[in-house]
CHARMM internal coordinates of N, CA and C (Angstrom, degrees):
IC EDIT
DIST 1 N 1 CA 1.4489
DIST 1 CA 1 C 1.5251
ANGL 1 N 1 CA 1 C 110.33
DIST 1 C 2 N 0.9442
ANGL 1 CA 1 C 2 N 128.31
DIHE 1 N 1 CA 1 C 2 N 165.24
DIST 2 N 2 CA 1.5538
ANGL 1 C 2 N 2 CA 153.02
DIHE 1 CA 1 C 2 N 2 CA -157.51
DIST 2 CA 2 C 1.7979
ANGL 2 N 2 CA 2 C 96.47
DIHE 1 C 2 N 2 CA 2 C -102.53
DIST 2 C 3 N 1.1258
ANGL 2 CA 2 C 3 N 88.24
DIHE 2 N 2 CA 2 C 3 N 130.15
DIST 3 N 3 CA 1.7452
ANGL 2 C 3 N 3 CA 91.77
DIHE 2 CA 2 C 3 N 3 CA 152.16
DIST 3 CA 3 C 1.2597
ANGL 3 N 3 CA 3 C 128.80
DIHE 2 C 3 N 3 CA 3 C -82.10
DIST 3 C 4 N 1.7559
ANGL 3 CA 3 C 4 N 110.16
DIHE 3 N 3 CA 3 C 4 N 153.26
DIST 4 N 4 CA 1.4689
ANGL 3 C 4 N 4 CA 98.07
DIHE 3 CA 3 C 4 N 4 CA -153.51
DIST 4 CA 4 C 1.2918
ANGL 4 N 4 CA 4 C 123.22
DIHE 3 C 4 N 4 CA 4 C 43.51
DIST 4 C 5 N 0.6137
ANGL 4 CA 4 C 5 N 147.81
DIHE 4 N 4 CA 4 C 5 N 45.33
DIST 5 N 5 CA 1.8358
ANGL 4 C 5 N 5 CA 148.80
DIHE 4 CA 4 C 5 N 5 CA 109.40
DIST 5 CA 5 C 1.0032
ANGL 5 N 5 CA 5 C 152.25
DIHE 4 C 5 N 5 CA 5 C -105.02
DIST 5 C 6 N 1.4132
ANGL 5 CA 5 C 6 N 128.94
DIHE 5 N 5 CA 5 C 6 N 131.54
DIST 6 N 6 CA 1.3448
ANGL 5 C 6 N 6 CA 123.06
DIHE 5 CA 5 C 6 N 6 CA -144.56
DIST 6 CA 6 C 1.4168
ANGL 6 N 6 CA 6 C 111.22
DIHE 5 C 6 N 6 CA 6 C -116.35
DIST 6 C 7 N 1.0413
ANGL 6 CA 6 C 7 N 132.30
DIHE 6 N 6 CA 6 C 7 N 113.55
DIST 7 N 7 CA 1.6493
ANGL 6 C 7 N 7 CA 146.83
DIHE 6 CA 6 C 7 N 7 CA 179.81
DIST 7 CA 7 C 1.1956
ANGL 7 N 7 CA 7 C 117.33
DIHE 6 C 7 N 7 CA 7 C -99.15
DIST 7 C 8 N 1.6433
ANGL 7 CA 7 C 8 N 122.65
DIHE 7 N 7 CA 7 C 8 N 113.07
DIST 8 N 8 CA 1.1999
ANGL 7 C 8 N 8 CA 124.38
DIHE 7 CA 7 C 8 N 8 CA -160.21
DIST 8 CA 8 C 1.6838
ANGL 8 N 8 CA 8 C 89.22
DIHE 7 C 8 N 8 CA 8 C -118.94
DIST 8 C 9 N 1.4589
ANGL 8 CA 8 C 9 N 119.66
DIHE 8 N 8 CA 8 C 9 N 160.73
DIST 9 N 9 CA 1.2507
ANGL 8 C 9 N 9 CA 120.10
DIHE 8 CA 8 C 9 N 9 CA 160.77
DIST 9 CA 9 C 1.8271
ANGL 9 N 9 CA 9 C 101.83
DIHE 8 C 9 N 9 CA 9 C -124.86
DIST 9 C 10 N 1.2949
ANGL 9 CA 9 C 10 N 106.19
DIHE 9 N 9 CA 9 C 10 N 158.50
DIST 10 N 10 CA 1.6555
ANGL 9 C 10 N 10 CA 109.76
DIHE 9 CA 9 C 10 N 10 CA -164.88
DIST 10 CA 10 C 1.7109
ANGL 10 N 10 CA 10 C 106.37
DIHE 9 C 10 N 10 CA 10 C -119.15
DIST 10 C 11 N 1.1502
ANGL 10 CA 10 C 11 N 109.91
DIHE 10 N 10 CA 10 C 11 N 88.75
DIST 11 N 11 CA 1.6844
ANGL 10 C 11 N 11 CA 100.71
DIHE 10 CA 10 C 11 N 11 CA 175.95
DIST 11 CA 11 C 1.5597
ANGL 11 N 11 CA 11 C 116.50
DIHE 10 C 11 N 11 CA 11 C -32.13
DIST 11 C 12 N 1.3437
ANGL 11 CA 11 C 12 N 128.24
DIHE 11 N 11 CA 11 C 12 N 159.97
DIST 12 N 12 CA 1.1538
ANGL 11 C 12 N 12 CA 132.14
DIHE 11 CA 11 C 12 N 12 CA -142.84
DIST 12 CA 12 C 2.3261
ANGL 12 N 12 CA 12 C 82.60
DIHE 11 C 12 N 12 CA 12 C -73.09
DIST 12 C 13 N 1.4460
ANGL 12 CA 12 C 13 N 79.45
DIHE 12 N 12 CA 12 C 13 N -61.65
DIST 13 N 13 CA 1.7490
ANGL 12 C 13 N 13 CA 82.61
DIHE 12 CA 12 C 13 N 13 CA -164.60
DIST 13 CA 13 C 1.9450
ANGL 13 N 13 CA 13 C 113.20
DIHE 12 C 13 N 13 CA 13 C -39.63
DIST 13 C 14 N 1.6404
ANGL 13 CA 13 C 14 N 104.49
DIHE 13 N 13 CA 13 C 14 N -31.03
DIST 14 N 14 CA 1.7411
ANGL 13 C 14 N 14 CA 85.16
DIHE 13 CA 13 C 14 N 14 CA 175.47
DIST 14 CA 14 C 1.8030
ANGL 14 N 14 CA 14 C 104.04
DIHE 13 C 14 N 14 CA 14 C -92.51
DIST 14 C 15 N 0.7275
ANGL 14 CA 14 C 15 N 122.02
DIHE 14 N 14 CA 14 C 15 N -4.88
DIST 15 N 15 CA 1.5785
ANGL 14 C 15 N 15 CA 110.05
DIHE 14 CA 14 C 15 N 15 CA 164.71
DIST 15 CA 15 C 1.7695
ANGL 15 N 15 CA 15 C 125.94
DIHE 14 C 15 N 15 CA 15 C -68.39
DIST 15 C 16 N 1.8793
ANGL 15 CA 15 C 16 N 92.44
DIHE 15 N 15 CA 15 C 16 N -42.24
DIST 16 N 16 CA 1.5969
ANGL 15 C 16 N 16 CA 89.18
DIHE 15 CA 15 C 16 N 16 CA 143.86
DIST 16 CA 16 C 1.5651
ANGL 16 N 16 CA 16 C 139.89
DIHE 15 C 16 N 16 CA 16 C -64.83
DIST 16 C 17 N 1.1172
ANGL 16 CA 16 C 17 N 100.36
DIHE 16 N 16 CA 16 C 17 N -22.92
DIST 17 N 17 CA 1.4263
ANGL 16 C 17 N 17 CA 120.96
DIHE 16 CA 16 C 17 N 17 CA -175.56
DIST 17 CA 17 C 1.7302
ANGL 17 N 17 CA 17 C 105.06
DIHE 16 C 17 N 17 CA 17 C -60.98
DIST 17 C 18 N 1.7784
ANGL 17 CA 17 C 18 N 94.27
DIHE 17 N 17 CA 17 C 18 N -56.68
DIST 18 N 18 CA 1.8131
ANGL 17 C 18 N 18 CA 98.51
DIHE 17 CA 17 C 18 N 18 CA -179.61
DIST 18 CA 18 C 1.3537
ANGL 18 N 18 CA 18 C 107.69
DIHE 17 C 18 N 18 CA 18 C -53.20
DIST 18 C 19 N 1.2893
ANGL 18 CA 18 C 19 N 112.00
DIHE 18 N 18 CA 18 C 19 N -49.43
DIST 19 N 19 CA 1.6408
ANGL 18 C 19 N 19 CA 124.57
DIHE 18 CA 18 C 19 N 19 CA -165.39
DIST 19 CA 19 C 1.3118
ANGL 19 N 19 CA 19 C 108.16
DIHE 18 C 19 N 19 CA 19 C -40.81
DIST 19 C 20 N 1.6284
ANGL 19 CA 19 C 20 N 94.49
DIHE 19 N 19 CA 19 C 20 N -68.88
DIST 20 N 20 CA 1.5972
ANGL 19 C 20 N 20 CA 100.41
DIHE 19 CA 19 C 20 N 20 CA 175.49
DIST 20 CA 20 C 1.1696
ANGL 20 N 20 CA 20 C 126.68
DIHE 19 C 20 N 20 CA 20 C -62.84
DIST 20 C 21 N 1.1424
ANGL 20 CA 20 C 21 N 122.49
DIHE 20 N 20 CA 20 C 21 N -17.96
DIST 21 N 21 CA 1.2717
ANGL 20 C 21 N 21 CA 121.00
DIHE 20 CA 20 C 21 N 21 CA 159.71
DIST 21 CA 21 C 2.0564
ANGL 21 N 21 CA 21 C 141.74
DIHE 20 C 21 N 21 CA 21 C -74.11
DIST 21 C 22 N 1.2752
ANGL 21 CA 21 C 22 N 80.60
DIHE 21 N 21 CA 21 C 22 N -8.43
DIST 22 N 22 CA 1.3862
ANGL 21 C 22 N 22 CA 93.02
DIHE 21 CA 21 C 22 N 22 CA -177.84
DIST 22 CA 22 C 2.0875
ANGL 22 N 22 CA 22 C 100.39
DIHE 21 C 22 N 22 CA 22 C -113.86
DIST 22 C 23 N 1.4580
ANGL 22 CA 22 C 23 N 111.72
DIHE 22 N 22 CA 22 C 23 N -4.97
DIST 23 N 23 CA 1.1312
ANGL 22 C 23 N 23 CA 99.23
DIHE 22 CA 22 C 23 N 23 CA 166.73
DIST 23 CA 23 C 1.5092
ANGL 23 N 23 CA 23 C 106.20
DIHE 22 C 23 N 23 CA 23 C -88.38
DIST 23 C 24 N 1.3403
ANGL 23 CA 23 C 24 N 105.26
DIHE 23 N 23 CA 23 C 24 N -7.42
DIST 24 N 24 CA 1.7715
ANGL 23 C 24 N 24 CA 96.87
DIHE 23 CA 23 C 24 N 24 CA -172.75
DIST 24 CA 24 C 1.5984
ANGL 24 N 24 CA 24 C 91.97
DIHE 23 C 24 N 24 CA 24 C -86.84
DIST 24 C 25 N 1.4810
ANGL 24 CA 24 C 25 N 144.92
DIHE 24 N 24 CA 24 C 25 N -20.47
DIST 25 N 25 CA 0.8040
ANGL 24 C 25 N 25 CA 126.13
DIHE 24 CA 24 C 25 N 25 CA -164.43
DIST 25 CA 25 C 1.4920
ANGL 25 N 25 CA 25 C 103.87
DIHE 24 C 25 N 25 CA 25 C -88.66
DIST 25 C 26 N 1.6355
ANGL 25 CA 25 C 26 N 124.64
DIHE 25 N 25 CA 25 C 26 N -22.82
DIST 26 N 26 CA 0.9496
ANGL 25 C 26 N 26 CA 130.79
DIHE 25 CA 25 C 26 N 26 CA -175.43
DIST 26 CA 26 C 1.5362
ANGL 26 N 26 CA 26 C 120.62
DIHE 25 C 26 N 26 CA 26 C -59.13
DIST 26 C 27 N 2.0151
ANGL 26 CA 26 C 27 N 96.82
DIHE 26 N 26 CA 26 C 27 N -40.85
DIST 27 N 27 CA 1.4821
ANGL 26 C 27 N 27 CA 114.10
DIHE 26 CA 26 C 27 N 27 CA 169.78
DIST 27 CA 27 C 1.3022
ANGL 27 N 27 CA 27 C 118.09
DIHE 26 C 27 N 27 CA 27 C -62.62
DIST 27 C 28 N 1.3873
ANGL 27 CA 27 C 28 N 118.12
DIHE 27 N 27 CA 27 C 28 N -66.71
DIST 28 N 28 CA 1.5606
ANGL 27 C 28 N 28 CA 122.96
DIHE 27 CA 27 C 28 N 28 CA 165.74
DIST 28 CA 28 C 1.9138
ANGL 28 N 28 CA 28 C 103.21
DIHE 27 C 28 N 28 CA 28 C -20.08
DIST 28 C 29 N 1.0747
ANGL 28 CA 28 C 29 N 106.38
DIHE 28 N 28 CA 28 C 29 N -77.28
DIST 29 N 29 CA 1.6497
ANGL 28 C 29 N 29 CA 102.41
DIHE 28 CA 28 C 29 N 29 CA -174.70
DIST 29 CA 29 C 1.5270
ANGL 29 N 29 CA 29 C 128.69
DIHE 28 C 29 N 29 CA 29 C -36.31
DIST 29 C 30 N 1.3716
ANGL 29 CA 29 C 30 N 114.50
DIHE 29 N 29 CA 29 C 30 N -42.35
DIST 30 N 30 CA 1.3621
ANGL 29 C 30 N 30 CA 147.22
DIHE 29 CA 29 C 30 N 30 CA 163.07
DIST 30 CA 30 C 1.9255
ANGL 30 N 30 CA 30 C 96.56
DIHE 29 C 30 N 30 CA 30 C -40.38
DIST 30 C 31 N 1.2438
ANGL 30 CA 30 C 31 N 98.30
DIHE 30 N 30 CA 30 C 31 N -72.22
DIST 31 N 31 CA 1.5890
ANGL 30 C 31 N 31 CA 121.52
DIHE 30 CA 30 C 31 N 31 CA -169.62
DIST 31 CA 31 C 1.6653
ANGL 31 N 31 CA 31 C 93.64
DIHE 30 C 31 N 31 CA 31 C -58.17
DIST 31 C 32 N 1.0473
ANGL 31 CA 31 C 32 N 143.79
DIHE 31 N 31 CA 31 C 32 N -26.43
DIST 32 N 32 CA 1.6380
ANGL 31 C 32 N 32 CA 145.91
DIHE 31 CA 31 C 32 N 32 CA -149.60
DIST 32 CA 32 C 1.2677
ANGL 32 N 32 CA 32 C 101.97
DIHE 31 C 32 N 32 CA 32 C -104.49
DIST 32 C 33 N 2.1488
ANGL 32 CA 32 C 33 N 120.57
DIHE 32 N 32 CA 32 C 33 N -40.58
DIST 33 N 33 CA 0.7875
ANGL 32 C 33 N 33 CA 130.64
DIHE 32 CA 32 C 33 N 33 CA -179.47
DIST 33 CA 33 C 1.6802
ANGL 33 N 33 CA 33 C 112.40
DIHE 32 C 33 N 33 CA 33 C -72.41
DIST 33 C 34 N 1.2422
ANGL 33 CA 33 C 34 N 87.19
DIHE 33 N 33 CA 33 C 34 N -45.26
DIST 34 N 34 CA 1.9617
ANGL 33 C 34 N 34 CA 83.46
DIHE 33 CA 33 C 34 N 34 CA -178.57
DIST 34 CA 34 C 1.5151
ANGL 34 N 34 CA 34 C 105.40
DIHE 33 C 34 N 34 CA 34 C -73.61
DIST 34 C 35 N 1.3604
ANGL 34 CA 34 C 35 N 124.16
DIHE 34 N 34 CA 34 C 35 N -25.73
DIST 35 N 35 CA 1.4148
ANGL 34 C 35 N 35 CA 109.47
DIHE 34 CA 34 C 35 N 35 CA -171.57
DIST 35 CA 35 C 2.1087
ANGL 35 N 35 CA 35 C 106.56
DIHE 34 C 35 N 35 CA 35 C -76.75
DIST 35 C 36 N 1.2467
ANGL 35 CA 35 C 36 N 105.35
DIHE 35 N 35 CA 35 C 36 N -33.87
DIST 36 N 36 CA 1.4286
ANGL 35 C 36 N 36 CA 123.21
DIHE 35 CA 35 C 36 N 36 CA 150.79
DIST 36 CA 36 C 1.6743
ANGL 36 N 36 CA 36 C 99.13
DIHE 35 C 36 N 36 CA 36 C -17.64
DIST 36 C 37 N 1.0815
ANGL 36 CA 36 C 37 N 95.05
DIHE 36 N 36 CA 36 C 37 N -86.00
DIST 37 N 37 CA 1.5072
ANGL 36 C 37 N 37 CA 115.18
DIHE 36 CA 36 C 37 N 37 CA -151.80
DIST 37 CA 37 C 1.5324
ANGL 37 N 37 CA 37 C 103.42
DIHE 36 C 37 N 37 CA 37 C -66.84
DIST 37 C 38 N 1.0467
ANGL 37 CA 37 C 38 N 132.16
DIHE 37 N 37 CA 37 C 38 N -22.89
DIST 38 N 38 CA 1.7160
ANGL 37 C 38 N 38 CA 147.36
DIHE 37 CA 37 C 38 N 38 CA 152.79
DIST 38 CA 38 C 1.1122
ANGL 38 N 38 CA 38 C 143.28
DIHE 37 C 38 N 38 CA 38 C -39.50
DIST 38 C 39 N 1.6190
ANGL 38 CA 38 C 39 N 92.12
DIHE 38 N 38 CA 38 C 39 N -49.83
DIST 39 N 39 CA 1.5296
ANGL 38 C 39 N 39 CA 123.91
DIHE 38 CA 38 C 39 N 39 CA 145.07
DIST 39 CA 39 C 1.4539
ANGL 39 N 39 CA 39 C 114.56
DIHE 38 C 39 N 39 CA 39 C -54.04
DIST 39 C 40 N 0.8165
ANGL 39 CA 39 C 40 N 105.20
DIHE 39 N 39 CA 39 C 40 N -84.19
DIST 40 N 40 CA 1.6832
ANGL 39 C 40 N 40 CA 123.09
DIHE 39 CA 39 C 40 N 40 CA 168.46
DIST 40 CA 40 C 0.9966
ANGL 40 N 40 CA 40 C 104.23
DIHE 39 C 40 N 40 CA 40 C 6.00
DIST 40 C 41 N 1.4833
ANGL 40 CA 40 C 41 N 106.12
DIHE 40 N 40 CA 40 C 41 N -86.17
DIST 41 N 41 CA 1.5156
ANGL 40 C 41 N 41 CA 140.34
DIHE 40 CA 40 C 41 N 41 CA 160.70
DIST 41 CA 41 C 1.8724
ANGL 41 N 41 CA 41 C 110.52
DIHE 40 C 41 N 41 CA 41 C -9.87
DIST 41 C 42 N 0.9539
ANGL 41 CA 41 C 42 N 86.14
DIHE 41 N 41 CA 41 C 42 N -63.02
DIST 42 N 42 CA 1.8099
ANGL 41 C 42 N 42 CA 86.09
DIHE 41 CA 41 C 42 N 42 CA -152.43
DIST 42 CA 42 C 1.8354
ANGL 42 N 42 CA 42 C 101.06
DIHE 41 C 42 N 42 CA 42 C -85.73
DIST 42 C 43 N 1.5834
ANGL 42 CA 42 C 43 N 107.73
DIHE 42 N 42 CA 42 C 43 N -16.32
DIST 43 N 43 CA 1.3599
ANGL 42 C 43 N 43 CA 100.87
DIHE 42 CA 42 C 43 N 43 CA -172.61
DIST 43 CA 43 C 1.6512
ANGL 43 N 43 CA 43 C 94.14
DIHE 42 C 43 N 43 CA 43 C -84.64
DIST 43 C 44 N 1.4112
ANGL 43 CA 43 C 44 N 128.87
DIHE 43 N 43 CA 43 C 44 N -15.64
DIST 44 N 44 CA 1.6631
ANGL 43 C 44 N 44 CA 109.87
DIHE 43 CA 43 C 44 N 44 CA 172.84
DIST 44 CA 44 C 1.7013
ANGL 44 N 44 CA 44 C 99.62
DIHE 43 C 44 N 44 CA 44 C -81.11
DIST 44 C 45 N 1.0091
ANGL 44 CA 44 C 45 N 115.88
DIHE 44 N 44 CA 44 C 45 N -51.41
DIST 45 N 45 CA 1.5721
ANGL 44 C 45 N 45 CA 93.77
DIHE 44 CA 44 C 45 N 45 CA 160.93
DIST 45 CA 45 C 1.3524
ANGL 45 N 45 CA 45 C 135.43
DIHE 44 C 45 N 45 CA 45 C -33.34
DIST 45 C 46 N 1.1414
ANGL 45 CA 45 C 46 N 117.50
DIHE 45 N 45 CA 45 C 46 N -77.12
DIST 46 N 46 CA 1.5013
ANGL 45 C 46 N 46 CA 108.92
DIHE 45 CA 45 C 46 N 46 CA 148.26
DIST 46 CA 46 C 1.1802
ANGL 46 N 46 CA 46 C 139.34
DIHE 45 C 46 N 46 CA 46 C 26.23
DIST 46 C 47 N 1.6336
ANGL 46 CA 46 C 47 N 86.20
DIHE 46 N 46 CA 46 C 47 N -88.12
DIST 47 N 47 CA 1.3163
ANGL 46 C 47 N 47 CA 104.58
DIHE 46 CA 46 C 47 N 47 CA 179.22
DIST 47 CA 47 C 1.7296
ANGL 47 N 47 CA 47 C 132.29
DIHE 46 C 47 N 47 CA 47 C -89.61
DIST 47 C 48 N 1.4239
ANGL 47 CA 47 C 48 N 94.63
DIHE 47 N 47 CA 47 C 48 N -6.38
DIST 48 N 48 CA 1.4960
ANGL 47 C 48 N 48 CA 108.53
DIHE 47 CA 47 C 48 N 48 CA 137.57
DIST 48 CA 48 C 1.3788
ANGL 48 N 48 CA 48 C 148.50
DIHE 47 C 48 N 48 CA 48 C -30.04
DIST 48 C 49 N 1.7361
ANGL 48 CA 48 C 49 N 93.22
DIHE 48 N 48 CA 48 C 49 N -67.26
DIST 49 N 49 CA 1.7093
ANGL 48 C 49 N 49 CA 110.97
DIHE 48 CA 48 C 49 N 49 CA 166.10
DIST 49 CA 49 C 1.1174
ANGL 49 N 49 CA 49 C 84.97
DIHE 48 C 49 N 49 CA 49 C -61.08
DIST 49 C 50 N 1.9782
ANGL 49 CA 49 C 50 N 132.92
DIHE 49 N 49 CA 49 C 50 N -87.20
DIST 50 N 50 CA 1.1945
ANGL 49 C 50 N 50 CA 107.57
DIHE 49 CA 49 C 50 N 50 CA -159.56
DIST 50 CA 50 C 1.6302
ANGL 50 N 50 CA 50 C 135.57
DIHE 49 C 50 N 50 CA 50 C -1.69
DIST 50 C 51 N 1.3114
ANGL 50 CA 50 C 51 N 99.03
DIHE 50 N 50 CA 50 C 51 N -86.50
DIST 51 N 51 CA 1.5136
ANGL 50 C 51 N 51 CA 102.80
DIHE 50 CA 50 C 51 N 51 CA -170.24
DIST 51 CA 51 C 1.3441
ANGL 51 N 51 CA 51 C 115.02
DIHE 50 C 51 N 51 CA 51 C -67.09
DIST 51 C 52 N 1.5701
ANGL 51 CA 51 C 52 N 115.70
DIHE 51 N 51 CA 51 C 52 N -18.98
DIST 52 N 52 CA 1.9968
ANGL 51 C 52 N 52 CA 99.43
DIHE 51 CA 51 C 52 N 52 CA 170.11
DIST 52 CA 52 C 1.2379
ANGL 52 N 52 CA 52 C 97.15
DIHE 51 C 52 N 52 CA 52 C -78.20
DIST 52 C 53 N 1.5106
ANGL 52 CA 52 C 53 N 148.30
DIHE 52 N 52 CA 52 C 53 N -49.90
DIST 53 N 53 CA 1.4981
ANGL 52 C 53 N 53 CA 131.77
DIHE 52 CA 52 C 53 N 53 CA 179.24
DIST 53 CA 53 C 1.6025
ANGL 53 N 53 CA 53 C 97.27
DIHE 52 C 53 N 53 CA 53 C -40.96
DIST 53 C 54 N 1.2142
ANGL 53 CA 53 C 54 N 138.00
DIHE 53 N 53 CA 53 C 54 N -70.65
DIST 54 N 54 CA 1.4466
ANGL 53 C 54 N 54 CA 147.38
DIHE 53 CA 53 C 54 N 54 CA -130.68
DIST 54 CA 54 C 2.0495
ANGL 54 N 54 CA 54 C 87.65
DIHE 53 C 54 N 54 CA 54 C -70.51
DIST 54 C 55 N 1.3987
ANGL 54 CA 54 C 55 N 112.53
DIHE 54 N 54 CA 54 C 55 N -35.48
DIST 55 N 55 CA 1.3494
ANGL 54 C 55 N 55 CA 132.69
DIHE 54 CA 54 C 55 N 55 CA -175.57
DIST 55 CA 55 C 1.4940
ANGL 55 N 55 CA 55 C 116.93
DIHE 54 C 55 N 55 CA 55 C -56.63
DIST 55 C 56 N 1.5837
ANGL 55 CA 55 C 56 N 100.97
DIHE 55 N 55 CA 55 C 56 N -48.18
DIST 56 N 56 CA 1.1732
ANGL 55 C 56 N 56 CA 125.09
DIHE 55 CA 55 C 56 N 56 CA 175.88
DIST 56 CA 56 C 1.2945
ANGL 56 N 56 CA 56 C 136.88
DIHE 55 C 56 N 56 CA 56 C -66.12
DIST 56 C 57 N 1.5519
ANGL 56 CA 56 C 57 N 102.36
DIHE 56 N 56 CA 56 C 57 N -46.86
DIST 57 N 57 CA 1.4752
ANGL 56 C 57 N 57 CA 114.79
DIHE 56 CA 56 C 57 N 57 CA 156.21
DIST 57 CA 57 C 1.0634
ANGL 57 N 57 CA 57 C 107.27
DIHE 56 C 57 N 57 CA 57 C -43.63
DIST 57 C 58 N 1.4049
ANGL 57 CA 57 C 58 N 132.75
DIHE 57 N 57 CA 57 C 58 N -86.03
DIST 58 N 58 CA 1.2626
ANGL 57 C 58 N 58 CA 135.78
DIHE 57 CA 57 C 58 N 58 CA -159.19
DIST 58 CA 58 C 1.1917
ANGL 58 N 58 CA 58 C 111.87
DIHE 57 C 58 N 58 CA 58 C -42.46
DIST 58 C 59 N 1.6570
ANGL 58 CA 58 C 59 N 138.67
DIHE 58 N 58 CA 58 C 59 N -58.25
DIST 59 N 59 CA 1.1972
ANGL 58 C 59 N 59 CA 139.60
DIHE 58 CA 58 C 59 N 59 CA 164.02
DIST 59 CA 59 C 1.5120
ANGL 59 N 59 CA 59 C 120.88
DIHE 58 C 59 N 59 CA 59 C -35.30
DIST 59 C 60 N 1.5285
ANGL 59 CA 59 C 60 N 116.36
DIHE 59 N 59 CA 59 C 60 N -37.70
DIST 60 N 60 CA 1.3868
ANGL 59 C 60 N 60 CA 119.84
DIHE 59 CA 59 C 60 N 60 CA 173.11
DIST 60 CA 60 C 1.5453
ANGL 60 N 60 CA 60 C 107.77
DIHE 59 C 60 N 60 CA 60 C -70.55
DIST 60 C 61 N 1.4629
ANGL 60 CA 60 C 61 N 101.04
DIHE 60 N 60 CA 60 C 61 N -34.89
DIST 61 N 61 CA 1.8493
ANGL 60 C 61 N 61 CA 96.28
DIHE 60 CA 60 C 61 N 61 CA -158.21
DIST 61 CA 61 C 2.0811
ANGL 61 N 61 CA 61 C 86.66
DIHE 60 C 61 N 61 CA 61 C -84.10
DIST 61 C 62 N 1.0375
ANGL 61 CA 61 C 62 N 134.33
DIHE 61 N 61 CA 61 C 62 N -24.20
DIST 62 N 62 CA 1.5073
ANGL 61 C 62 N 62 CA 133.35
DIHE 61 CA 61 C 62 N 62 CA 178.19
DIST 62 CA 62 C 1.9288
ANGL 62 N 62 CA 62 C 97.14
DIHE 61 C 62 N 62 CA 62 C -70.37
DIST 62 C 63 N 1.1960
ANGL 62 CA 62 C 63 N 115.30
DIHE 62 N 62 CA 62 C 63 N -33.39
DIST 63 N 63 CA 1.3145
ANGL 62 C 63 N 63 CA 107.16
DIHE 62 CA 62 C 63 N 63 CA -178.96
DIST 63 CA 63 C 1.5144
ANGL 63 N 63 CA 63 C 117.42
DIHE 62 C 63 N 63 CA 63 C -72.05
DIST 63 C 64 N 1.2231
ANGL 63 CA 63 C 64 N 128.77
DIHE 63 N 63 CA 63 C 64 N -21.97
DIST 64 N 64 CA 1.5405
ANGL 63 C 64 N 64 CA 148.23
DIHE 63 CA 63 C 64 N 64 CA -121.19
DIST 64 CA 64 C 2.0474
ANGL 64 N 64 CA 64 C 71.73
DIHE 63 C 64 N 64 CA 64 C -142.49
DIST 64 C 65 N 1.0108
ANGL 64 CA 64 C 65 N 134.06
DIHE 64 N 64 CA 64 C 65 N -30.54
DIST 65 N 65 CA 1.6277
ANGL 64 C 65 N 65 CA 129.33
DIHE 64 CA 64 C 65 N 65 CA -179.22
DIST 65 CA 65 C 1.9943
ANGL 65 N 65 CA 65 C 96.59
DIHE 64 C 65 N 65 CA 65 C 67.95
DIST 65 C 66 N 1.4329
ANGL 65 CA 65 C 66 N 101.01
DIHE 65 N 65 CA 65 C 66 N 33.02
DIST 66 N 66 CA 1.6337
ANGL 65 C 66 N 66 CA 94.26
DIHE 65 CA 65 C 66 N 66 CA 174.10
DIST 66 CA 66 C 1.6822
ANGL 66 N 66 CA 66 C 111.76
DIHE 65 C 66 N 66 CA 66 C -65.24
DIST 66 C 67 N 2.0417
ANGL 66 CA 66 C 67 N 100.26
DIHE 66 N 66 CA 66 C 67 N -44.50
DIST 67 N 67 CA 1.2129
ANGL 66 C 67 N 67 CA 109.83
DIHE 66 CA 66 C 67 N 67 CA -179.12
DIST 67 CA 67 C 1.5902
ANGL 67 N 67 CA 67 C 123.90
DIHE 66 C 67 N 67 CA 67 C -119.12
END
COOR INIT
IC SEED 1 N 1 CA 1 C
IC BUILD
């Protein structure tokens, strides 16, 4: 063996252990990305209503001779 280096061996059950564990991280990411994109989603919506409410006012308050 080498100096300074460290050689580990992984009983079967934590090698499953990593496995599964790094597919959950793989999923999680998946799940982060679509919730990402969800967001995304709904804040251009959002900001949609925004500006037809913001649209609207004004048209009401021009009807009303506020402005």
């Amino acid at each position: 063996m080498e100096k300074n280096v460290q050689h580990k061996i992984f009983t079967e059950e934590e090698y499953e252990d990593i496995i599964g564990t790094m597919s959950e991280v793989d999923f999680q990411k998946e799940q982060v990305n679509y919730l990402r994109g969800r967001v995304e989603k709904q804040d251009v919506i959002l900001q949609k209503l925004v500006n037809q409410t913001q649209q609207r006012n004004i048209i009401e308050a021009k009807d009303k001779n506020i402005i």
